[in-house]
Structure formats: C-alpha cells, structure tokens
C-alpha positions in Angstrom: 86.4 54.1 -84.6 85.3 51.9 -87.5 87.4 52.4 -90.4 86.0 50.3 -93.1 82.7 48.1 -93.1 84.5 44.8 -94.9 86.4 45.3 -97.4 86.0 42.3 -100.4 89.3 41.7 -102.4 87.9 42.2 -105.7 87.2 46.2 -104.2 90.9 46.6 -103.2 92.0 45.2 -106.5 89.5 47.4 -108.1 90.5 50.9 -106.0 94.4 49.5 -106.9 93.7 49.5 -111.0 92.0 52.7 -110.5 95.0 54.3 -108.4 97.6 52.5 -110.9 95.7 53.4 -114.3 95.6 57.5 -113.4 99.1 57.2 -112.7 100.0 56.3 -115.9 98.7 58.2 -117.8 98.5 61.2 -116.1 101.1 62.7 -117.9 99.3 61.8 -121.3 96.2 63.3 -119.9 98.4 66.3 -118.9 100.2 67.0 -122.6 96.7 67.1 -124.1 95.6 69.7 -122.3 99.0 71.5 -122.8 98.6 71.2 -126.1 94.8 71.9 -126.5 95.9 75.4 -124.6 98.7 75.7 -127.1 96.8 75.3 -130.1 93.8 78.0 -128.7 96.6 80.5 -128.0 97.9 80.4 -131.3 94.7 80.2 -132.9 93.3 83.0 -131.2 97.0 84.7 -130.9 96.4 84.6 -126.9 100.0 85.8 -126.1 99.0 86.0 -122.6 97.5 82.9 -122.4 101.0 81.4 -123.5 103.0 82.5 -121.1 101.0 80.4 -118.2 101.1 77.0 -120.1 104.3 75.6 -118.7 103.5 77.3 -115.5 100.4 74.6 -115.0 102.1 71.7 -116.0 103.8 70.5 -113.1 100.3 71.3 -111.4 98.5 69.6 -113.5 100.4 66.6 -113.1 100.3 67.0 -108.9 96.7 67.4 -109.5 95.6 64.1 -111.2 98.2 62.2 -108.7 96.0 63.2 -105.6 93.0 62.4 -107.8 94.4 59.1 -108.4 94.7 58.4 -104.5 91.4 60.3 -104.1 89.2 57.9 -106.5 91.1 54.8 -105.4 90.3 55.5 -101.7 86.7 56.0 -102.3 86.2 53.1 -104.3 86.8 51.4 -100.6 83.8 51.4 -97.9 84.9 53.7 -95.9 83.0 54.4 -92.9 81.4 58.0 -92.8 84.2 60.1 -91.0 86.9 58.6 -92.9 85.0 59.7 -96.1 84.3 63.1 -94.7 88.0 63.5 -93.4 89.0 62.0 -97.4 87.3 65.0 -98.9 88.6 67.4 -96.9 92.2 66.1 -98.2 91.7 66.4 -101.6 90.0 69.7 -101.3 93.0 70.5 -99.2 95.1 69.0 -101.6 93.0 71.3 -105.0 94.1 74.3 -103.1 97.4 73.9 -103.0 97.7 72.7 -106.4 95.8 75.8 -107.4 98.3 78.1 -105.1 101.2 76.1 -107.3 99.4 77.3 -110.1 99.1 81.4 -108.8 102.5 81.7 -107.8 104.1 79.7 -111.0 102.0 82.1 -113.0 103.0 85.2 -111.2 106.8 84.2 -111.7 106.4 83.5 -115.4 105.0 87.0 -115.8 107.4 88.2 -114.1 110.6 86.5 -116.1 108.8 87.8 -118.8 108.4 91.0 -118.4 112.0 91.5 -117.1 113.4 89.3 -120.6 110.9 90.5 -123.0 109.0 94.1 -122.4 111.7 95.6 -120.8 113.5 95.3 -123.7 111.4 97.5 -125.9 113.4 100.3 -126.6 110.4 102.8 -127.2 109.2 102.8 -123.9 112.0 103.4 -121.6 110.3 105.1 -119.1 107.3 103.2 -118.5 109.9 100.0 -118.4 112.3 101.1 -115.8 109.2 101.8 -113.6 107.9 98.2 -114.4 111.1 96.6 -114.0 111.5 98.4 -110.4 107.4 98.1 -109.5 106.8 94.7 -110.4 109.5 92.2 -108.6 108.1 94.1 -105.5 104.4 93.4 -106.1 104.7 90.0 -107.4 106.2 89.2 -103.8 103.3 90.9 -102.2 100.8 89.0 -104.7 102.9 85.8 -103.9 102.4 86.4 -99.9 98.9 87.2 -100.6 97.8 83.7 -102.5 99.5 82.0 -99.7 98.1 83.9 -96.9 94.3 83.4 -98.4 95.4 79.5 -99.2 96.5 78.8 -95.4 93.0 80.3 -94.6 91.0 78.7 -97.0 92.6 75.5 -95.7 91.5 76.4 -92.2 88.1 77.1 -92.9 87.9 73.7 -94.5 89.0 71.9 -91.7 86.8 74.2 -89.7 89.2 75.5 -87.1 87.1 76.8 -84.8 90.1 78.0 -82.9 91.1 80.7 -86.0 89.7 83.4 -84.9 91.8 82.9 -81.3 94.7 82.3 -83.5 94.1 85.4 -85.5 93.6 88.0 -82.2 96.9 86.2 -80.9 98.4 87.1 -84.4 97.3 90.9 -84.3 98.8 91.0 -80.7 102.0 89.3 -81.2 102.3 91.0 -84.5 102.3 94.5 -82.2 104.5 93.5 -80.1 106.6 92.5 -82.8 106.1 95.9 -84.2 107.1 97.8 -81.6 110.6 94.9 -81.2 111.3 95.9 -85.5 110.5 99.7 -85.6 114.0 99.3 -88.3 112.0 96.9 -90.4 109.4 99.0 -90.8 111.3 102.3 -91.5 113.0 100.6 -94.5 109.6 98.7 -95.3 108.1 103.0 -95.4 111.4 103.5 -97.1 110.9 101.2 -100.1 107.4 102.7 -100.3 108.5 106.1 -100.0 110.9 105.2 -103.0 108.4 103.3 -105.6 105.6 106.9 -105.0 108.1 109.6 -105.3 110.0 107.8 -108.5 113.1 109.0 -106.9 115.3 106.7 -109.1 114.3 102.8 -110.4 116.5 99.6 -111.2 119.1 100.4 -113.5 119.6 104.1 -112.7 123.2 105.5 -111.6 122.4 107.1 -108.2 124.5 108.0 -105.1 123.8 108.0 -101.4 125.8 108.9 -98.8 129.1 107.4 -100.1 127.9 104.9 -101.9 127.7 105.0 -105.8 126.4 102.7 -108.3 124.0 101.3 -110.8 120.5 100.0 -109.1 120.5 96.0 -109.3 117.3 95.2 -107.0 114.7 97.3 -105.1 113.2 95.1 -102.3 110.8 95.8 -99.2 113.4 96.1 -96.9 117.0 97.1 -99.0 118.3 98.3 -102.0 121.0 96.6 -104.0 123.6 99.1 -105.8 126.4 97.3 -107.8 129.6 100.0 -107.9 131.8 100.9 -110.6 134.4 98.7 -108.5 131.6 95.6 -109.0 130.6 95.5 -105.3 127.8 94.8 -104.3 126.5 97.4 -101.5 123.2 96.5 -99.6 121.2 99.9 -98.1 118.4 99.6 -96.1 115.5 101.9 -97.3 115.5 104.0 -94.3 118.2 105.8 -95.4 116.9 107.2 -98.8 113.7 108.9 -96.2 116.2 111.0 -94.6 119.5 111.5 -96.8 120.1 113.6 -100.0 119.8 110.9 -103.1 121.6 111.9 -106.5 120.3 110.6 -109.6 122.3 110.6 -112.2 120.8 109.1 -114.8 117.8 111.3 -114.9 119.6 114.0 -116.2 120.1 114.9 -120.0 123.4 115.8 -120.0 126.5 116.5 -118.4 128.2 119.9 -117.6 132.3 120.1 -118.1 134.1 122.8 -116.0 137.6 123.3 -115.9 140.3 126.0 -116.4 143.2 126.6 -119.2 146.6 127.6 -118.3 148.9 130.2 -120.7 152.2 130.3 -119.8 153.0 134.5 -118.9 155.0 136.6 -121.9 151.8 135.0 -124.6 150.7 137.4 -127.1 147.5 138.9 -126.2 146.2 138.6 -129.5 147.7 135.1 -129.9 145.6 134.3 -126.7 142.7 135.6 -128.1 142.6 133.8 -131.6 143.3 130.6 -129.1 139.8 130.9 -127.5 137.6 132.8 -130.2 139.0 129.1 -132.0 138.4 126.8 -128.9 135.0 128.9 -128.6 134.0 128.1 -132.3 135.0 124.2 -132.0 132.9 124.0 -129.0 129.4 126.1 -130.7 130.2 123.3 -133.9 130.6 120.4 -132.1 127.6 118.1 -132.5 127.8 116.5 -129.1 127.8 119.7 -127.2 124.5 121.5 -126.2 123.9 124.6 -128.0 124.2 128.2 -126.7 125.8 126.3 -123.6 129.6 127.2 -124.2 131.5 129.2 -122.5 135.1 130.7 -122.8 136.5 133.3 -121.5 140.2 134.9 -119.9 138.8 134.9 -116.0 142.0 135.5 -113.8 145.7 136.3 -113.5 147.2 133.4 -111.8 150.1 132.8 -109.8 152.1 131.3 -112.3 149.6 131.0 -115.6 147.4 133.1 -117.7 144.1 131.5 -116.6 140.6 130.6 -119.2 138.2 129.0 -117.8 136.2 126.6 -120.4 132.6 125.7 -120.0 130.2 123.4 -122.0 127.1 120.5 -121.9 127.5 117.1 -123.4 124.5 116.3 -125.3 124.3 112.8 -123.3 124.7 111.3 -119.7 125.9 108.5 -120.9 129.2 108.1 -118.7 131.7 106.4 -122.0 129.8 108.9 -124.2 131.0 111.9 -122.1 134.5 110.9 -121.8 134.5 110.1 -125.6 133.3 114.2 -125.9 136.1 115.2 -123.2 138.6 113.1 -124.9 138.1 114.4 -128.4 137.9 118.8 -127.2 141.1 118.0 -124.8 143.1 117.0 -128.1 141.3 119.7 -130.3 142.6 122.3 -127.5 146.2 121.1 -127.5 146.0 121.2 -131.5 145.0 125.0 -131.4 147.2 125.8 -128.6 149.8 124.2 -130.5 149.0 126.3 -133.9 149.0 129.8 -132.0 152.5 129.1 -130.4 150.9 128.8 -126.9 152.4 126.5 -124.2 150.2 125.7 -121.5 151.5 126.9 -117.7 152.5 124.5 -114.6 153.1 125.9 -111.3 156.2 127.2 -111.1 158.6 129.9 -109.5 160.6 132.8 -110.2 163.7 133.5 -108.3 165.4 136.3 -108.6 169.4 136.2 -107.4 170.8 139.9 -105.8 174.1 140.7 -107.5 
C-alpha cells in the first residue's frame, strides 16, 4: 500500500505550523466562544443555556486538538485510502466529542436540579418526585447517547458484520436473561416504585426490618441511611412483594398511651384531673382538633387506669417529641395540683394474725 506520493519538506513544515498554530490557541479560540455563549445567555436571560457552558468546554477544547491533527495530516499527499481512512477518524473523533458534550450536559442538569430546584420550598411535591425520577433517567439518557454513539461509529466504519453482532447480542442477551432473572426483578422493582410513587428520596420509610431516610433510588437497589447512620442497601425486589410504610406521607402523628391513679383517689379529684388534661389537649395548638381523647377505661391491677389519646399537627419526628415532651410535663403539673400520685405495679399483702 502507497502511503504518501512524495512528500516535499516545505509540506511537512507547512502541515507542522498548521498542527502547532491550532494548538495554541485552541484554548483562546475556546474562551471566545465561552464567552460569546455567556454574554447571549445573559442578554437574552437564557438560564438554561447557562448551565451547559462549562459543560462544552473541555469538549470544545478536545475538539479543535483532533482538528489540529486532522488539518495538518491533510495538508500531506496522502494517497486515497489513507485520506478516506483520515476522515473516518475525525468523524469518529466529532462523535465522541459530541457524546462528551450529551453526557457533560446531562450531569450538569442534573447537579443542578438536585442543588438548585429542589430547593424551592413551594413545590415540595413535584421536587421529591424530581429528585427521585431524574438521577434514574439521566443514567438511562447517559446509556442511550452511548449506545447510539458506539453505533454511529460502526456505521461509519461500515461494519458490515453489525448486524451478526447485533443477533449474537439479542441471543446472548437471552441467555443472559434467563442466568439474572434477580436483576431483572429489582430492575421491575425500581420501576414498580417510580409508577406507583410508593415513597421518593428523602422520605422516612420502613421495610421489613429496615428503617430509615431514602438516600438513592437506583435500577437495581435502594439506599436507606438509619437513624443509627447505616447505610442499608435493598434490592428492589423486595418492595414488589413486602408491605412498605411510609412515614413521611402522613400529616401527623397519633399518641396512645395510658395514665395510672394510685387506688383510695377521690373520684371527683380524678375527674377534675382529666376534664383539665382534656381541656389542655382541645387548646393546645399543635394538636389536631376534635382528635382528643380522655377518658377512665379500666380497673387495673394495681392503678386507676385513663387512657389518653390525641394527633400531633406534624410528622415531623423532633416536632412530635417536642409536643409529647411539653403534655407529659403539663400532666404531671395537673396531677400534681389535684393531689393525685400516679400508680406502679405493686402488691398488697395481707399478714393472718
């Protein structure tokens, strides 16, 4: 194969300025259209726009290296194949730098959705759904660009053998199916999860033992950080076919438990003590209206026995115990003003004389 048809030394010194002179200023070449796009954006207040400008730097700069190395070759006589086989290069060479491009721009909108418009408080709902949606379909859209760039590269060095490679692909893939039916249960799983909204990242859910605050929803797992700070990794499967609490859906918080007057109290004394702890509870403005309850339910074995019944106006897990905290002492205080001590289990023995 002929590779060149005589190449003069005033051609090679002429393809070597070319090479040297894109080199260096490449970058200048680069920050003016960096800042051309900057100065559009904010003329036109192109937010959007914005957010893809540093992703297309590094790119850019990629871009007019292979250009350099493209020009200088074919400054050089070449022989026909060799020119052919050049182009092919650099067009291989302009889709990648345009895949760089895709996926750079994918991530930046992604960063910036999870820094900035998650942030806005007004729109809670439609954020947590973002937040959980999009770190999932950016991976798809990132597999995607790179699945249609290997292709694209094929076609242009006209593999006639893709097609083969392709029906190998679909068999092997099911075969490979068949070897990771686990894979594709959680893969179901994860989309099982993202249709039915059962919870998204951030929410306080539990599953099976496991209880925690959603850090990640991915294809295959979900991470759940605990209120011990561990880290627990579930495959999706399990949320198809096991009971999922969400707390964190809910509005507020019921509080159930059950008062204990020591035997010999005043009935009346006993009475003031709950139409009080009754009228706290109905004035309390963290506690859910008509949602009280109090009331003398059984004769113990060693106490008088009220059971006590309201909803916190929040979920919010601090917020509740601050509510808990505050009635518990308010309690003790009118328990304390009626002459009312509260029962423990005890025992009475009587002695034969």
């Amino acid at each position: 194969m002929v590779f060149t048809q005589g190449i003069e030394a005033e051609t090679i010194i002429k393809s070597f300025l070319i090479v040297i002179a894109l080199l260096m200023f490449r970058n200048f070449i680069t920050n003016i259209i960096v800042k051309l796009i900057r100065r559009l954006t904010k003329k036109y207040d192109l937010k959007n726009i914005a957010i893809i400008i540093d992703s297309i730097e590094r790119p850019l700069v990629n871009f007019f290296t292979y250009t350099a190395v493209y020009l200088g070759l074919m400054v050089l006589p070449l022989s026909t194949n060799i020119h052919l086989f050049v182009n092919r290069v650099y067009r291989t060479c302009i889709i990648i730098t345009a895949t760089q491009c895709l996926i750079r721009i994918v991530t930046a909108y992604s960063d910036f959705l999870n820094s900035n418009y998650l942030q806005d408080s007004g729109k809670i709902g439609k954020n947590q759904m973002t937040k959980t949606v999009f770190p999932i379909l950016s991976k798809l859209i990132k597999a995607v660009i790179i699945i249609i760039a290997v292709v694209a590269i094929a076609v242009e060095f006209n593999f006639r053998q893709l097609s083969s490679i392709l029906a190998g692909l679909g068999i092997g893939g099911a075969a490979l199916a068949l070897a990771s039916q686990d894979l594709i249960k959680n893969f179901f799983g994860g989309f099982v999860i993202l249709t039915d909204k059962s919870f998204n990242v951030g929410d306080w859910i539990k599953v099976d033992s496991f209880e925690g605050a959603v850090e990640e929803l991915g294809l295959r797992s979900t991470k759940i950080r605990t209120i011990e700070k561990e880290l627990v990794i579930v495959p999706n499967s399990r949320f198809a076919d096991r009971e999922v609490v969400n707390y964190s859906i809910r509005e507020n918080r019921r509080v159930n438990f059950t008062l204990g007057a020591v035997y010999g109290t005043d009935p009346e004394r006993l009475k003031s003590a709950m139409e009080k702890i009754k009228s706290m509870l109905d004035s309390h403005r963290m506690i859910q209206e008509e949602s009280t309850l109090v009331k003398f339910s059984d004769f113990g074995q060693s106490s008088l026995e009220i059971v006590v019944q309201y909803f916190t106006k929040t979920s919010a897990y601090n917020e509740y115990m601050d509510i808990k905290n505050d009635v518990n002492f308010k309690i003790m205080n009118i328990f304390k003003e009626e002459g009312i001590e509260f029962a423990f289990p005890s025992m009475s023995i009587y002695m034969n004389k």
